[in-house]
TORVODREN-663130 format. One line per field, with one value per residue: residue number from 0; x, y, z of N, C-alpha, C in turn. Coordinates in steps of 0.02 Angstrom, whole numbers, padded with zeros to 5 digits. Example, Ala and Ser with C-alpha at 12.3 -4.5 7.8 and 13.67 -1.06 7.14 Angstrom:
n (0,1)
nX (00660,00642)
nY (-00284,-00112)
nZ (00390,00354)
caX (00615,00684)
caY (-00225,-00053)
caZ (00390,00357)
cX (00660,00645)
cY (-00165,00002)
cZ (00390,00394)
***
This chain:
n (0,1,2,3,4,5,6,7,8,9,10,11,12,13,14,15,16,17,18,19,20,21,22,23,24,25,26,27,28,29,30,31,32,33,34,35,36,37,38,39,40,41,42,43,44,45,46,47,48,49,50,51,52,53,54,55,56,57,58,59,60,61,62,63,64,65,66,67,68,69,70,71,72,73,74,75,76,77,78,79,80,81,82,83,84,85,86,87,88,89,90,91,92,93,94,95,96,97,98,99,100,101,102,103,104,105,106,107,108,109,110,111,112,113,114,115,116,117,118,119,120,121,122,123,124,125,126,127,128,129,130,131,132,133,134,135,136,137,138,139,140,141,142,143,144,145,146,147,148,149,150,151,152,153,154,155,156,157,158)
nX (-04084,-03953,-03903,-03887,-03744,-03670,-03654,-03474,-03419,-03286,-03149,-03039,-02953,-02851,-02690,-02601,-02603,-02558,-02430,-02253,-02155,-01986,-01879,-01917,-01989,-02094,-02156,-02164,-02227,-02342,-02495,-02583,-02769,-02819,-02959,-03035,-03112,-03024,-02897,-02929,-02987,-02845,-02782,-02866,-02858,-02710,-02624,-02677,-02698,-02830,-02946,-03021,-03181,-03199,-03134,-03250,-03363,-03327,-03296,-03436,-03516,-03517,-03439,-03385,-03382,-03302,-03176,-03161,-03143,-03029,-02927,-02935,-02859,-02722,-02674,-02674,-02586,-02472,-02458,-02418,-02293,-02222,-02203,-02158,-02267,-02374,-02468,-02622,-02738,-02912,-03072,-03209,-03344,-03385,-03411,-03401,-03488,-03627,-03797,-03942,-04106,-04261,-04424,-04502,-04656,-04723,-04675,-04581,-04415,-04234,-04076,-03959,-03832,-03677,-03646,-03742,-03812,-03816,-03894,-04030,-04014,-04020,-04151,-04202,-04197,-04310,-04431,-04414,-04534,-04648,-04636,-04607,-04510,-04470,-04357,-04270,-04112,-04119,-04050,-04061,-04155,-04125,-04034,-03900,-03800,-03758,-03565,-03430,-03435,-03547,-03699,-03801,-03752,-03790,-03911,-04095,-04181,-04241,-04345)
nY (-00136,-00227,-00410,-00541,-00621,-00755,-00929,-01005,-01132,-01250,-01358,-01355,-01320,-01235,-01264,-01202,-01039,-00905,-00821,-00739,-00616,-00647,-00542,-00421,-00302,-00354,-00241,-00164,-00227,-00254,-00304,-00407,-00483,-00626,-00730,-00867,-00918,-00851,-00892,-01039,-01029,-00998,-01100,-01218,-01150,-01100,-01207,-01346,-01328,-01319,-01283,-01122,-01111,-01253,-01228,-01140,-01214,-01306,-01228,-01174,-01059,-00933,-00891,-00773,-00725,-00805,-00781,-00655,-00660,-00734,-00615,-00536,-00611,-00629,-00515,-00483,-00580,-00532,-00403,-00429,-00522,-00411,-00300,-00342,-00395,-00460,-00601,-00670,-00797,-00800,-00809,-00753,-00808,-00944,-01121,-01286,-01365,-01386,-01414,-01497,-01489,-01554,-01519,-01618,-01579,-01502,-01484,-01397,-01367,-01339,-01252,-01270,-01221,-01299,-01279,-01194,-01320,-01357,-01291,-01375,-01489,-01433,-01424,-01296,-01260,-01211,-01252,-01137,-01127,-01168,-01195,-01324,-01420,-01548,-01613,-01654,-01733,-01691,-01776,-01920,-01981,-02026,-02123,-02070,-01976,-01825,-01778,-01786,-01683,-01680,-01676,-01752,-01861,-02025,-02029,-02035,-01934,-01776,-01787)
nZ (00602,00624,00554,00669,00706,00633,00684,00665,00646,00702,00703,00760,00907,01007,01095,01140,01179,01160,01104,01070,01064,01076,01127,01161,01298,01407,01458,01356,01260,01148,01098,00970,00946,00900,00830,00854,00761,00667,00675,00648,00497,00445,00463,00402,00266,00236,00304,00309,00164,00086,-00046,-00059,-00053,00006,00129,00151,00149,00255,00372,00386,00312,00224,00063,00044,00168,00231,00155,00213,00376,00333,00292,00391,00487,00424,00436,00547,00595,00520,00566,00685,00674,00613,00662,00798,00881,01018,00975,01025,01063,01058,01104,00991,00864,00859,00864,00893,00841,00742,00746,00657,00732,00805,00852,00924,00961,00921,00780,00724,00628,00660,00666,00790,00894,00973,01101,01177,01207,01337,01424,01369,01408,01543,01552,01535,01406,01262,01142,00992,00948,01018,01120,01190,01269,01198,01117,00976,00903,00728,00648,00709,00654,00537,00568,00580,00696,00776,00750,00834,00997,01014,01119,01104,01032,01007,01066,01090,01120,01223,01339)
caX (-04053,-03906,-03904,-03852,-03674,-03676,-03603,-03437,-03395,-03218,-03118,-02960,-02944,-02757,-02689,-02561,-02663,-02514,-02369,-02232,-02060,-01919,-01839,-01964,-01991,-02144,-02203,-02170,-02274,-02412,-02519,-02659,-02784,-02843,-03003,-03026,-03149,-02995,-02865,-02971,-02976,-02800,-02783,-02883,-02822,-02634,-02586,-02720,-02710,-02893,-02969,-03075,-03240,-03174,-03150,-03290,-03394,-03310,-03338,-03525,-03518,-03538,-03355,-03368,-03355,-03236,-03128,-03152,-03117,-02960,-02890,-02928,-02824,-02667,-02684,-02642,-02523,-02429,-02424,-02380,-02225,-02169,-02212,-02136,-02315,-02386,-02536,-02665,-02787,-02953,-03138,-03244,-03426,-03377,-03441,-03373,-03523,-03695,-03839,-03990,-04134,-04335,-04476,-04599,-04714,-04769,-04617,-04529,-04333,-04182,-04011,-03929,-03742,-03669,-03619,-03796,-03867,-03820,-03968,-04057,-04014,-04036,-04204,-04187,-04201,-04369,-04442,-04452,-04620,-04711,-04610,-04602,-04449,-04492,-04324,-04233,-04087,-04143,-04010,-04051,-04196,-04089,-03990,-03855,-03788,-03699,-03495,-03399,-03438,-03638,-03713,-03861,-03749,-03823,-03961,-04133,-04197,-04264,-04433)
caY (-00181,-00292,-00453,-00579,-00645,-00836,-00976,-01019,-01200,-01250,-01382,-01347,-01263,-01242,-01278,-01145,-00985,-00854,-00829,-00676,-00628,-00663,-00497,-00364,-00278,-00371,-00196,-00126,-00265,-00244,-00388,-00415,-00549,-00678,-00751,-00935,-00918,-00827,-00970,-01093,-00997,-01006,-01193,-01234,-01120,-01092,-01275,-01385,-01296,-01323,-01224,-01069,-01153,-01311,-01207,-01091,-01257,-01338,-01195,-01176,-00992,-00914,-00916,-00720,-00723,-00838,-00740,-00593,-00695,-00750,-00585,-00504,-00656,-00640,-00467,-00469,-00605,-00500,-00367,-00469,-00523,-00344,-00246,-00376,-00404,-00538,-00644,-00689,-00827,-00814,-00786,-00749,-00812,-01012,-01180,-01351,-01411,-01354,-01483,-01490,-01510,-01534,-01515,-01689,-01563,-01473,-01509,-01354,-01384,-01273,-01263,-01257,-01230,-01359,-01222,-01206,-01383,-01377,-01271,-01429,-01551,-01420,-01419,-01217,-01216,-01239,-01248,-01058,-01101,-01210,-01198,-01380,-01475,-01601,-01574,-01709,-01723,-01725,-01806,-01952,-02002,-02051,-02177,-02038,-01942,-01777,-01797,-01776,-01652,-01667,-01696,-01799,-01938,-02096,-02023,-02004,-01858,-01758,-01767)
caZ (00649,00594,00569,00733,00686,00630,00707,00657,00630,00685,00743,00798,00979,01021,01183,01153,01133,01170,01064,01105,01016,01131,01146,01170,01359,01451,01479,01311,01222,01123,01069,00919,00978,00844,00844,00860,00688,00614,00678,00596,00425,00420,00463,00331,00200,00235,00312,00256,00076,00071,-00079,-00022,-00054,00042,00188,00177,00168,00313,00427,00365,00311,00142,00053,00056,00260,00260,00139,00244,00418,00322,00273,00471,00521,00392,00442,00612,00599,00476,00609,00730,00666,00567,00727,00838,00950,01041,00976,01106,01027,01120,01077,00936,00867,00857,00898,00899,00810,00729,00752,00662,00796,00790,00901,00898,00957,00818,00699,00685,00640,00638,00703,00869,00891,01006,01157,01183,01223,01414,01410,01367,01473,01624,01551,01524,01322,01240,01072,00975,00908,01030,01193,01190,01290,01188,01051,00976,00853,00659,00645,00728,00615,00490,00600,00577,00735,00753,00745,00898,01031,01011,01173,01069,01028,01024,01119,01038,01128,01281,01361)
cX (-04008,-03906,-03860,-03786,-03665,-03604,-03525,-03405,-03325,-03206,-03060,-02943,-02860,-02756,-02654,-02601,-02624,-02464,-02328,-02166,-02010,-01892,-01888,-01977,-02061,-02188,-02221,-02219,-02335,-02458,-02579,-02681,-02825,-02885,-03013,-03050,-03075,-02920,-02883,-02959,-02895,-02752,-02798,-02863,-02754,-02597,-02627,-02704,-02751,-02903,-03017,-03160,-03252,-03203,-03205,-03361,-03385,-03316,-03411,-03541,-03495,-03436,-03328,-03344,-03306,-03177,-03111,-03108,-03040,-02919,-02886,-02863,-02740,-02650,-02641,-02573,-02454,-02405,-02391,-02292,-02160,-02158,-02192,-02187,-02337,-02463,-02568,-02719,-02857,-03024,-03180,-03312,-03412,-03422,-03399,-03409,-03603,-03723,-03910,-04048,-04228,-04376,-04533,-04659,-04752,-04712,-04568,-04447,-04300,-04135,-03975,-03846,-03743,-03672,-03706,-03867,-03852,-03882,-04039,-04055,-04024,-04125,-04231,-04211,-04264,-04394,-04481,-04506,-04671,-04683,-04601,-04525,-04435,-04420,-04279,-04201,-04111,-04115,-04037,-04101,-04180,-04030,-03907,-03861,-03754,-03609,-03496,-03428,-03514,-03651,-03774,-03834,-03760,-03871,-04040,-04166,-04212,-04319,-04444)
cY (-00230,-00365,-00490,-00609,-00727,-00866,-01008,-01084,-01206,-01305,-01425,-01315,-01274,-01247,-01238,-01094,-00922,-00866,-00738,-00671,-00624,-00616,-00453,-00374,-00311,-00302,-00144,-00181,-00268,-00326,-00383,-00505,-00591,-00718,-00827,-00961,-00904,-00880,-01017,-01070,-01016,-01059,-01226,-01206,-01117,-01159,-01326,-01369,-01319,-01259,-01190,-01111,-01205,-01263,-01167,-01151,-01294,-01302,-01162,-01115,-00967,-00900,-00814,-00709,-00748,-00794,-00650,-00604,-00701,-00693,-00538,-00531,-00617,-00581,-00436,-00491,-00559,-00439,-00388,-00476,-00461,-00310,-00245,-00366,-00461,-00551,-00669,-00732,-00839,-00775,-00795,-00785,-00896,-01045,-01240,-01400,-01373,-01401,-01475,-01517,-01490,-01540,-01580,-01649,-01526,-01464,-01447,-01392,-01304,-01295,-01250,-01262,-01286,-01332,-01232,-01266,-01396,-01329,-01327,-01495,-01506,-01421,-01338,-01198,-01253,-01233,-01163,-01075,-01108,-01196,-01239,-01384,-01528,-01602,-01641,-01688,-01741,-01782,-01898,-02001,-02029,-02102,-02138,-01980,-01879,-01810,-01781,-01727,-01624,-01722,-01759,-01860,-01991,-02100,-02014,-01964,-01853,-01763,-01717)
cZ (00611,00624,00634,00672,00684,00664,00660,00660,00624,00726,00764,00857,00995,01070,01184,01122,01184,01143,01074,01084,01085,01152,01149,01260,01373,01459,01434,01256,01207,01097,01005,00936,00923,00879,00839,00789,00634,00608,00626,00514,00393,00426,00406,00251,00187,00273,00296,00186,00052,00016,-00013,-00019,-00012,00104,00205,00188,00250,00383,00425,00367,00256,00114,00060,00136,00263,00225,00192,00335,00396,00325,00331,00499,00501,00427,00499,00633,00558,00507,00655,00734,00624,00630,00784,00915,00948,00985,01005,01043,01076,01058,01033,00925,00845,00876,00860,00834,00799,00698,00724,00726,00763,00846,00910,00945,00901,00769,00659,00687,00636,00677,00762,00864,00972,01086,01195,01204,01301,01450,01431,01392,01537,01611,01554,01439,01305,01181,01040,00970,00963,01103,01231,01221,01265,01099,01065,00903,00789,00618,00629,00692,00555,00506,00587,00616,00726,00754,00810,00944,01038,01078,01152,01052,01037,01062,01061,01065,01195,01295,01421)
***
């Protein structure tokens, strides 16, 4: 069985997420669709000019993935513009934000991507070990919150 596909740490979402060469037929147009993970990669590496390490830190995924992410990306773009097709930016295994999280019932921790915590306020997600509702940021124990787009902000937990 292969491994589940890790979260992807990014954040940049475009508001333009279609791009299309000017002269090509509407009905003769082909497209390659770039992943929001593989966007990111090449934010950080090719306009940031973040080293590899940098970025494979910053989206929280071993520097081999990210090099591999990167070179899907270049990949497409590089057809894109030889082959004269569109780019569609949509999808992929992302998140905004990945939060450590613990249980104060019996103290397991581990990580939650951010996508995932409306779950937890419907009162729907519960603790793997214990099955506890009872999950609060690890965070927050350290008088240090997640960054932006963490529903836990300034909150100290669910009951």
């Amino acid at each position: 069985m292969a491994r589940p596909t890790k979260w992807r740490k990014v954040e940049f979402i475009p508001n333009v997420q279609y791009f299309a060469p000017y002269d090509i037929d509407a009905d003769a147009l082909q497209e390659n669709i770039i992943r929001i993970e593989e966007l990111e990669a090449i934010r950080l590496k090719d306009l940031e000019g973040m080293e590899q390490e940098e970025c494979a830190e910053k989206m929280e995924v071993s520097r081999q993935t990210f090099q591999r992410i990167l070179n899907v990306a270049r990949e497409k773009i590089a057809d894109s513009l030889i082959n004269g097709k569109a780019i569609r930016i949509e999808g992929g295994n992302y998140t905004r934000n990945i939060c450590p999280v613990k249980c104060l019932d019996c103290g397991k921790q581990w990580s939650e991507s951010y996508e995932n915590f409306q779950k937890i306020l419907n009162g729907e997600f519960n603790c793997p070990n214990c099955n506890s509702k009872r999950i609060v940021c690890s965070r927050s124990e350290k008088k240090k919150f997640c960054r932006r787009n963490c529903w836990r902000h300034g909150r100290e937990g669910i009951d």
